[in-house]
N, C-alpha and C positions, 0 to 999 in steps of 0.2 A: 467365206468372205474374201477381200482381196482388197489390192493396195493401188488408191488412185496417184498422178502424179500431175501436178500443173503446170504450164512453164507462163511464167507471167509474158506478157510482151517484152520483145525485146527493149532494155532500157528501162524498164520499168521495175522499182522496188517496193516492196513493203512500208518502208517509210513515206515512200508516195501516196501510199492509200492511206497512210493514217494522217498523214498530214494536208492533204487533198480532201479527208474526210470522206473519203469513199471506203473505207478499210469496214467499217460495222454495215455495209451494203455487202460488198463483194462478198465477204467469207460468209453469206447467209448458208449459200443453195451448199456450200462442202460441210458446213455443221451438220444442213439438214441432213446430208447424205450420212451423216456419221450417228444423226440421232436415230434413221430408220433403221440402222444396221446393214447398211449399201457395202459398205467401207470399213476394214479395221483400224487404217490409216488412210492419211490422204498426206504427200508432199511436194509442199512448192518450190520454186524453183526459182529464187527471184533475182534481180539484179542489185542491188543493193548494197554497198559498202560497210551502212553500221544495221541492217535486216539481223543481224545475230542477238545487238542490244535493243534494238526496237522488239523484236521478237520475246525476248526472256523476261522486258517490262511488261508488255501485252499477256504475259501465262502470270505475271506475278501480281496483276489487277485481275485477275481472272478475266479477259477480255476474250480467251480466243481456246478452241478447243487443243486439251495434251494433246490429240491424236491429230493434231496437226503439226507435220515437221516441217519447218525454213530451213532450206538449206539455201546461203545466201553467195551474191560472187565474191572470188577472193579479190581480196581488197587492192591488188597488184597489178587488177583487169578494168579500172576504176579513169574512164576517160573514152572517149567518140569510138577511135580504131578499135581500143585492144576491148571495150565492151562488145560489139561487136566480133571481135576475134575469140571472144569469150562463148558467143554465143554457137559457136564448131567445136570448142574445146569439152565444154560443158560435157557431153557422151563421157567424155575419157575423165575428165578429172571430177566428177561426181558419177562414178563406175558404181561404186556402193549402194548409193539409192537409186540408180537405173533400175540393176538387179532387181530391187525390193519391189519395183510398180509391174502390175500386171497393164495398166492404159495408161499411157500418157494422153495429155489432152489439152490443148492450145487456149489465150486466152484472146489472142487477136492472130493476125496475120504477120505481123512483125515477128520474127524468129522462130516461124514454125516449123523452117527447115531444120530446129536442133532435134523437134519431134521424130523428124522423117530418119534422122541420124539414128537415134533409140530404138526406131519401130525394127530399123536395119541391123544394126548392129546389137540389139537384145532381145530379137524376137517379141513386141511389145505389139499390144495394140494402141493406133494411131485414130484419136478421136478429134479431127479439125474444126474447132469453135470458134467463129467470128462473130462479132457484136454487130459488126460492120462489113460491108465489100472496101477493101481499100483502094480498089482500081477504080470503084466510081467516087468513091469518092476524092479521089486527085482528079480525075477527070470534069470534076465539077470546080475544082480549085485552078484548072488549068487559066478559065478565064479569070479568076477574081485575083490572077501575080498583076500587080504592080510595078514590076520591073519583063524589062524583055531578058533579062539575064531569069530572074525569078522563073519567069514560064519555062524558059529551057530546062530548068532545072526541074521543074512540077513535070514536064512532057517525060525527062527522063525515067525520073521515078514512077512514072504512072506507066511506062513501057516494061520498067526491072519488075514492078507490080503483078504487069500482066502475067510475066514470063513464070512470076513465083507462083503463082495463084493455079496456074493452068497445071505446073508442077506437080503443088502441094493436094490437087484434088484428085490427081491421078494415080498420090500413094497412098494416101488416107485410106484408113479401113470402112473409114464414116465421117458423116460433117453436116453440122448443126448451121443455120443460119436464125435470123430473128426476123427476118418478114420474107412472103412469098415474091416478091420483086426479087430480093436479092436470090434466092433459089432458081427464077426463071432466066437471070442475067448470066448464073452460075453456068446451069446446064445446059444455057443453049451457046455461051460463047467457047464453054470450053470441053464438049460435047461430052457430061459427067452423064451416067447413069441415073435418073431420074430419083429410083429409090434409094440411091446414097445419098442423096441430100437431105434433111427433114427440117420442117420449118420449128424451133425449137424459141418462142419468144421471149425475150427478156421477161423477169420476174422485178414481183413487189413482197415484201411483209404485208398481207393485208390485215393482220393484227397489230399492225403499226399505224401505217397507211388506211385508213378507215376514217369514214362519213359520222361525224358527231354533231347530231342531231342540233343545231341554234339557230335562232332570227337573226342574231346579231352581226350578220355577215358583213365584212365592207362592202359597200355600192362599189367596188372597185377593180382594177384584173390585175394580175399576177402572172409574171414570167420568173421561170426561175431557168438557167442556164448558162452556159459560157457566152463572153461578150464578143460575138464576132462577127466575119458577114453573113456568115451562111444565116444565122439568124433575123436577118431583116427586118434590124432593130429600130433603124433609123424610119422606116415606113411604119413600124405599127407603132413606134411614140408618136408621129404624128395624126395617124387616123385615129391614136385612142383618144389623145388630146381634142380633135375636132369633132369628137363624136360629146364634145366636154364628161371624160371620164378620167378622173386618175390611175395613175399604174405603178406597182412596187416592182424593182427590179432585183432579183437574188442573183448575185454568182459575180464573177471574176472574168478579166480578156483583156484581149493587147485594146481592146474599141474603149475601154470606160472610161477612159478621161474625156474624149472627143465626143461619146455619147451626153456624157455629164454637160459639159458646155452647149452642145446643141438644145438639150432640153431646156438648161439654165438661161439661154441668150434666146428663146421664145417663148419664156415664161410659161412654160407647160408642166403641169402637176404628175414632176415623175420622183420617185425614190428608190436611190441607191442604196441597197442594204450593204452589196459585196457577200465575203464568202459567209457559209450558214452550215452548221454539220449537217449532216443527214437525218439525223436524229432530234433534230429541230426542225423539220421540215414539214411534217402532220400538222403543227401548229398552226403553221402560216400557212397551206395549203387550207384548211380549214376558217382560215379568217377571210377569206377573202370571197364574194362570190363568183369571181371569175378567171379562168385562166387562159391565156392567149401561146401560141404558138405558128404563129407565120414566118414560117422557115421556109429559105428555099430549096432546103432537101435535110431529109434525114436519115435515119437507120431504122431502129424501133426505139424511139425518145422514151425514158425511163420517168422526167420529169411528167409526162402527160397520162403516162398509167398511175404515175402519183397524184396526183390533179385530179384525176375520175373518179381515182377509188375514196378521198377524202371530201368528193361533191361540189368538189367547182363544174360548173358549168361551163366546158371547154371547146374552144373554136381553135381552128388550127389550118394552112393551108392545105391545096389536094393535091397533095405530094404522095411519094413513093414513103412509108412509114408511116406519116399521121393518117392516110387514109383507111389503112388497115387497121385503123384503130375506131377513129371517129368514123360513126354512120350519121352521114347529115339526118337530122331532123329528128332522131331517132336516141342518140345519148350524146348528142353535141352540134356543131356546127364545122362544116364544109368551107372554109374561104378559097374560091376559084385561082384565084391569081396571088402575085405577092405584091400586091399594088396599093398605095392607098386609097385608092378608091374603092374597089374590092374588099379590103376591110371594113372600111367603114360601112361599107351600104349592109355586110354581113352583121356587123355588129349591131348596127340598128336594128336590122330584122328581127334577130337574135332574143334581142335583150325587152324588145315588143311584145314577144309570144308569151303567151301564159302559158306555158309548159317545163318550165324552170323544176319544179319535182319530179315530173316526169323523164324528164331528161336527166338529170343528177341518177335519178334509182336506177333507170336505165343503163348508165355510164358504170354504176357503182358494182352491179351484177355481172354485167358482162368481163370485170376486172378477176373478181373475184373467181367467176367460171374457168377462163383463160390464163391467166396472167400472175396467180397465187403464189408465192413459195413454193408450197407441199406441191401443186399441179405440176409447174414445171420441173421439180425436181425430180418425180416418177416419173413424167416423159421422159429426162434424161436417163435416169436408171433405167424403162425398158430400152430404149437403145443400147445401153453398156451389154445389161445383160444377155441380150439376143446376141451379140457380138460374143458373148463370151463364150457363148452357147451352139 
């Protein structure tokens, strides 16, 4: 066996995810790996200031596995510059559990150059995981700045982006992405070798996440997400409203006050829940029978492999992400555009067909096939292991 190591994003803590509520999500796939016997350890790496007393509560509720170690930053690197400057230093001043890991292994794009420092400086193998491309996605944010200062500043960073990305693929031993768009954008802008890249998709618990069997569904659709533009919030409250459907909205964003009054001030049947743990979420996914997601661009949305595999009946635009997921007609719905019109005329069709079990069992298999805990996480171990091999 052998000892994996994680570097969160840069900026990102432990206490972030427990308080984000994403903490009993993310440590799924390194338990699993620890319960198959992948791993005799696994340590993260995180950014964190109090990730030492977050940590020691989390073992002392039994929340998170011993054979996971936090090693957190020192509390003296705790600010914009020096977290950042933290994120060079890191090789040198956690030398001790460099030594320990056989792969380091990224969890975004943000400070995976502390990776490339390891792989160098400790002989380590370097496994690059993005959730996301982050150069498309500033490049997508480039038109939605508000300010002419803002865009300069998104151009900038989606240029420092490029320059990292093209970098970090060139030292990588291996690199995972979560849909075959971002694998094709990979290898052809920044001319990677085809088979080091693997399309490795986000994961669900589907022993969490699971279709429970009732009638009593609401006639109504469900978004759950961040409140922002890319979501294209403002078009699909009003196609759902004029299609006369109500909609619950789950999650948090700089949009929710302005989304609130726009619903409020044309009298349209929307509910703001705000944030919801993860572990609350099978419930409300299951209440409802429909889930929407008309985005204008995504990655591999985790909310919508959640949504299928608990039998909402899910439409979604035909984007780069939801498309790879949703097969029109087949275990969901296709929205062409992110228009209101295009919703609505989608959602009528939709919501007309008698194929409503058809399409849930459909959605619900295809989750389970693909998109499992245990599945992805033997994808990711044989890539480790042919690497080690």
């Amino acid at each position: 066996m052998s000892s994996l190591g994680l570097l969160f994003t840069e900026g990102i803590s432990l206490e972030t995810w427990v308080s984000q509520g994403l903490f009993s999500r993310e440590k799924q796939i390194y338990e699993e790996h620890l319960k198959m016997g992948h791993f005799e350890k696994i340590i993260w790496f995180t950014y964190g200031r109090n990730d030492r007393a977050v940590y020691e509560k989390l073992l002392a509720e039994k929340k998170i596995d011993e054979r996971i170690i936090v090693v957190p930053m020192p509390k003296i690197f705790i600010g914009g510059h020096l977290t950042h400057l933290y994120s060079y230093l890191l090789p040198y001043i956690q030398k001790k559990y460099c030594k320990e890991i056989d792969i380091i292994k990224t969890n975004q794009m943000g400070g995976a150059w502390t990776a490339a420092i390891i792989q160098k400086k400790y002989k380590k193998l370097f496994l690059l995981r993005t959730g996301y491309t982050y150069s498309l996605f500033l490049n997508k944010k480039i038109n939605e700045a508000d300010t002419a200062k803002n865009k300069r500043l998104t151009v900038r960073r989606y240029h420092k982006y490029k320059k990292i990305e093209k970098e970090m693929y060139d030292i990588c031993d291996i690199a995972t992405v979560s849909s075959s768009d971002d694998k094709e954008y990979i290898c052809s802008n920044y001319n990677v070798p085809d088979n080091k890249v693997t399309v490795l998709t986000n994961y669900i618990d589907c022993d969490m996440f699971c279709k429970i069997n009732k009638n009593d569904r609401k006639n109504r659709f469900l978004f759950v997400g961040r409140l922002d533009k890319q979501k294209n919030l403002y078009n699909t409250i009003q196609a759902i409203a004029e299609c006369n459907f109500g909609l619950d909205i789950v999650g948090n964003g700089s949009m929710r006050n302005e989304l609130e009054m726009f619903a409020h001030k044309r009298g349209y049947d929307v509910v703001f829940h705000g944030f919801v743990d993860n572990k609350e979420l099978p419930k409300i996914y299951n209440d409802f029978k429909y889930y929407i997601l008309a985005s204008e661009y995504e990655g591999m949305p985790k909310t919508l492999l959640e949504a299928m595999a608990c039998g909402a009946l899910c439409f979604g635009t035909n984007v780069a992400g939801i498309k790879e997921v949703i097969q029109d007609k087949i275990n969901g719905y296709l929205i062409p555009d992110t228009s209101i019109q295009s919703i609505k005329e989608t959602i009528k069709n939709g919501i007309n067909e008698d194929s409503f079990e058809m399409l849930t069992d459909n959605a619900v298999h295809q989750i389970y096939s693909n998109n499992s805990l245990q599945n992805v996480t033997l994808k990711e171990w044989d890539l480790i292991d042919k690497l080690r091999h």
